[in-house]
N, C-alpha and C positions, 0 to 999 in steps of 0.2 A: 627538543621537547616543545609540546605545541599545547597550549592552554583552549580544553574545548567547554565551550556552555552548553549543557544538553536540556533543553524546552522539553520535557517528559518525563516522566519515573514508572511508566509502564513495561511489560515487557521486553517491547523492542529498544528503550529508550537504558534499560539495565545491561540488553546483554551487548550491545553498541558499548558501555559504558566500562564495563570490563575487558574488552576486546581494545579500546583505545587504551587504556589506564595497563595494560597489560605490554602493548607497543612502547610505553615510557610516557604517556601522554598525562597533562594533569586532566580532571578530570569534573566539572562541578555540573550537579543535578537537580534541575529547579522541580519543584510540583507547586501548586498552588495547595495542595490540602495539609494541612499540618500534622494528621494524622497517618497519613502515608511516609511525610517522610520521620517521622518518629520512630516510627518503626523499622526503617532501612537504616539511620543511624545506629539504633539500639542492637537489631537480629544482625544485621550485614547481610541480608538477605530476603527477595523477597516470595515469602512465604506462600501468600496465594498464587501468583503470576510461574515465579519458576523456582518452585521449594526446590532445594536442595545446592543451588548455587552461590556458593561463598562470594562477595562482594570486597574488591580489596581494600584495603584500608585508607589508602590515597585518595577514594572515589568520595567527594563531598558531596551530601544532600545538603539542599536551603531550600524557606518558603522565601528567600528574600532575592528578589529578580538584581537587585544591585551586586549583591555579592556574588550570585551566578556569573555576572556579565562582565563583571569588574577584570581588567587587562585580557578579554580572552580574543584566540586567535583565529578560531572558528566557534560558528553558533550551529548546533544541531536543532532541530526543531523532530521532534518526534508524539505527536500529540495526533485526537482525532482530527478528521477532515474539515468536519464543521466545526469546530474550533479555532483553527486556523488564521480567520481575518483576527478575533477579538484579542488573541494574545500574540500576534504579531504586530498590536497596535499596540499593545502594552510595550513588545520587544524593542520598538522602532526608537526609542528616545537614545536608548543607547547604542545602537545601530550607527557606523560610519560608514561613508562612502567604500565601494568598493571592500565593503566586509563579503567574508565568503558564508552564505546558509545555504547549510547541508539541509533538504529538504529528505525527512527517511520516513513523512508520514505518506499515504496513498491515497487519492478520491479526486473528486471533482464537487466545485460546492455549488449548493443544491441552488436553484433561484437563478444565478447567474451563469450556468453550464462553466465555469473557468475553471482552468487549470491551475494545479495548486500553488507552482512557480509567481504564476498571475495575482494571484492572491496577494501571495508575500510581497512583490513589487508593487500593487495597489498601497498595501500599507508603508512601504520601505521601497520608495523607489531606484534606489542609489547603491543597492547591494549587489552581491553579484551571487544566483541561485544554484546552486547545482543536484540535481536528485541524484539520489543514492537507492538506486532498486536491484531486484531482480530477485530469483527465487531462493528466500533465505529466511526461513520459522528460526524465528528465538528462542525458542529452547534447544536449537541445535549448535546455532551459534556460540550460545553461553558455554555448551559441551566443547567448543572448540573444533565441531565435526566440519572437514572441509567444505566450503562454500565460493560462489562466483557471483559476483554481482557487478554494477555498472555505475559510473557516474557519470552522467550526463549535464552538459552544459553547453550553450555557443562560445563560451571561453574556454580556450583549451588552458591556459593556466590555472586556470579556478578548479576546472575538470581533473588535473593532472595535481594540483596541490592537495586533492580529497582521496586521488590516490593513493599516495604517499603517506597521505594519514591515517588509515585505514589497512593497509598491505600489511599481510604478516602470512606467516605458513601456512594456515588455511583458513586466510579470508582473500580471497584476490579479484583485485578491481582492474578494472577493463575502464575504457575510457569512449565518450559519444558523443558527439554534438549535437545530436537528435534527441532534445529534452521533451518534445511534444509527443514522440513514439513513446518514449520512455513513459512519460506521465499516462499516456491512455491506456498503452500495455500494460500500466499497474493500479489501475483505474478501474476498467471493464471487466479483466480477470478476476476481479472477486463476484460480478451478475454472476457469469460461467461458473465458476465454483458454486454458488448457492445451487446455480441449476443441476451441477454435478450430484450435490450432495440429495436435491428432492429425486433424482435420479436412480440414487441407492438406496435413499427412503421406500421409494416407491417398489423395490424389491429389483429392477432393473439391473441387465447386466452390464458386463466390458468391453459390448457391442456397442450399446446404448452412451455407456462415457463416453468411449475415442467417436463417436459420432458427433457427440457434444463439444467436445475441446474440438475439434477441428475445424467442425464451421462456425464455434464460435470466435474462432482466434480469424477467422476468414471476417465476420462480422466488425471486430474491432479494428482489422487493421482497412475496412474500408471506412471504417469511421475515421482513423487516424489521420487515412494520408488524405482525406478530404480536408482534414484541417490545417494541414502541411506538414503530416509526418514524412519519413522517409520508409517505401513497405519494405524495407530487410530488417528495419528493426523490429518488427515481429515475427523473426524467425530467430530472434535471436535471445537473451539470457531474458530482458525486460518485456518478453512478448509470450512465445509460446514458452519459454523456460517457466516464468514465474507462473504462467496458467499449469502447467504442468504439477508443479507441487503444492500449486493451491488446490487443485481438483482432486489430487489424490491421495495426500494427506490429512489422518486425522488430527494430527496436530490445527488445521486450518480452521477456524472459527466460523469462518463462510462455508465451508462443506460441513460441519455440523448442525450450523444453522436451518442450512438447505435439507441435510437428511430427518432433522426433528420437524419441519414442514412437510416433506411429504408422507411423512408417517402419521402425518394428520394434524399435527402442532400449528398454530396460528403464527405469523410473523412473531407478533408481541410475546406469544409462549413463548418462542423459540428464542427470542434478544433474552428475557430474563432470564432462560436459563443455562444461555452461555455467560452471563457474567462479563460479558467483556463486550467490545464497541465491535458491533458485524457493517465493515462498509459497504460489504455487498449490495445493503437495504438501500443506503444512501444512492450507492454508485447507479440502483437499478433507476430511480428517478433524477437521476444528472443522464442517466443515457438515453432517455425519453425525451426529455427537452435538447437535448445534442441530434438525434436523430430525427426529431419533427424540424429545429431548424439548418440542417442541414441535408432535409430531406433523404436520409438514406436510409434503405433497407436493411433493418435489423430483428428476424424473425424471432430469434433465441430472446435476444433482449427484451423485446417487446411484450412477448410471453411473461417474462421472470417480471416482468414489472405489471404485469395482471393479474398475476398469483399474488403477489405482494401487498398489492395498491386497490387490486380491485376486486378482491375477493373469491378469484375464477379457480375453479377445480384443476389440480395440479393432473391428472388424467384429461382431463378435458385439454389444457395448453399441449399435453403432448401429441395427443389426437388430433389436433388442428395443426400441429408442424408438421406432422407425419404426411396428412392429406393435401397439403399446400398444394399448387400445379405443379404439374413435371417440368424441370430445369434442367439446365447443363451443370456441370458440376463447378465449373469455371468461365467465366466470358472467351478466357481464349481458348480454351477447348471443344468448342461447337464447331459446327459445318456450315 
C-alpha cells in the first residue's frame, strides 16, 4: 500500500482518487476551499462535478496541506494549469529529493510558454515529474469504464512506479520517456477541440471534424518535436488518442465551450457557463507565444486564438483556412 497526496478535489482529482483508494492505496485530498471539502466529507460525493458517484470512506479530504503531505509516497497534483507555479510553491516545503509528482493536470502557462513538468521543477527542483495523460474523461473513469493512458518520464523507475500505482482492470498504463510529446499532446489538444466544438456549433459536418483533428494533430506534433519531442508520440494514446475523445466527446468542456462559441456565445459567455476551467482558452494563447518563438506554422491554432483573443468571426477563421495557398498534404509527399 502506497500513501498518495492528491493537490485537487475536482473532477479529475476525485475520480483518480477512487481509482487508487479502490487498488488498496491510502488516499488524502487537499482543496484549499473549505467549503468544497465539507461537503465531500459530509455527501461522500461530489455533487456538482460527478453526482452520483459514491466516494470511499478511506479517501480523506483536508484544507490542511500538512496533513495531506504528511508520510505520503507519491504527490498527485491535479489542479488548473495556471495555478500551478503558486501551489507547487506552497507544495515544495515538504517536498524531498527525489519525490515522484504525478503531474495529471494539462496546459502550458501563459507568459512563459513552459511546460508543466518545468513549472513543477522551477519551484521544486529536486523531484522527479512524471505526467500521467492520455485520453481519459472523469466521469468514465469514476464508472470504472475501461481506459488507457501513459506515464511519461526520462526516469523509467519513476515512470514504472506510477504504473504500478495506477494499474487495475480497467485503468492501464503504458510507459514513455517522451514527457515533452506527452505534455504538448495534452496541451494543444484542448485549441483542436474548442475548434472541433465551434465547428459543430457552426452546424458543420464529419467532413469538417476528421479535417480538423488531422491536420490539427499534424500542427501539434510539429510543434512538439521542434521542441524536442519524439513524432510517434502523436500517433499514439497522448497525441491523437487524447485529441480524439476530446473532440468528440460531450463530456469534454473544450468542445462545449467551442460549440456555445460558435453558435454565437462570447469566450466569456461560454467559460461562465461551463462552470468548470476550459484550458483550451489558456492553451490557445501559450500556443501563440510557442509558435511565434519558434517560428512554426500553425494555421488551426492561430485561427482559434483570433476567435478567442481577438474578436474575429468564427466563419470568417474558417474561410481563410479554407483559401490558404494550394499545398502538399505532407513535406514528404510532393514531387
Amino acid at each position: 500500500m502506497s500513501v498518495v497526496s492528491m493537490i485537487g478535489a475536482g473532477s479529475w482529482g476525485i475520480s483518480l482518487s477512487v481509482l487508487l483508494s479502490n487498488n488498496g492505496h491510502e488516499v488524502r485530498v487537499w482543496s484549499r476551499f473549505q467549503d468544497e471539502i465539507d461537503g465531500l466529507n459530509h455527501e461522500r460525493e461530489h455533487k456538482e462535478k460527478l453526482p452520483g458517484i459514491k466516494i470511499p470512506d478511506s479517501v480523506v479530504f483536508t484544507t490542511d496541506l500538512k496533513t495531506c503531505l504528511e508520510g505520503h509516497d507519491f504527490v498527485a497534483i491535479v489542479l488548473p494549469s495556471q495555478t500551478i507555479r503558486e501551489n507547487v510553491r506552497l507544495l515544495a516545503p515538504y517536498l524531498a529529493p527525489n519525490d515522484i509528482v504525478v503531474l495529471c493536470s494539462k496546459g502550458i502557462e501563459e507568459g512563459t510558454g513552459k511546460r508543466l513538468s518545468q513549472v513543477v521543477l522551477d519551484e521544486a527542483p529536486d523531484v522527479r515529474v512524471v505526467a500521467l495523460y492520455g485520453p481519459s474523461h472523469a466521469e468514465e473513469v469514476a464508472l470504472g469504464i475501461p481506459t488507457t493512458v501513459v506515464a511519461a518520464c526520462t526516469d523509467q523507475e519513476a515512470a514504472m512506479s506510477v504504473q504500478d500505482l495506477f494499474m487495475s482492470p480497467f485503468f492501464r498504463v503504458y510507459t514513455s520517456s517522451d514527457i515533452i510529446g506527452a505534455e504538448i499532446g495534452a496541451a494543444l489538444k484542448n485549441v483542436i477541440a474548442l475548434c472541433a466544438g465551434i465547428s459543430d456549433g457552426l452546424g458543420y459536418g464529419d467532413n469538417s471534424k476528421a479535417a480538423l483533428m488531422t491536420r490539427g494533430i499534424t500542427e501539434i506534433a510539429r510543434l512538439g518535436t521542434a521542441m524536442g519531442a519524439n513524432a510517434s508520440t502523436f500517433s499514439g494514446l497522448t497525441g491523437i488518442g487524447d485529441l480524439i475523445v476530446t473532440c468528440t466527446s460531450q463530456h469534454s468542456r473544450n468542445w462545449r465551450a467551442g460549440n456555445l462559441i460558435g453558435k454565437g456565445s462570447t469566450p466569456e459567455e461560454a467559460m461562465s457557463r461551463i462552470k468548470m476551467v476550459v484550458e483550451g482558452i489558456s492553451a490557445a494563447k501559450a500556443a501563440k507565444e510557442l509558435m511565434d518563438h519558434y517560428q512554426i506554422n500553425m494555421p488551426i491554432c492561430l485561427e482559434a486564438y483570433r476567435i478567442l483573443f481577438e474578436g474575429k468571426d468564427c466563419k470568417k477563421a474558417v474561410y481563410d483556412l479554407m483559401t490558404r495557398r494550394r499545398k502538399h498534404e505532407s513535406e514528404d509527399t510532393g514531387w
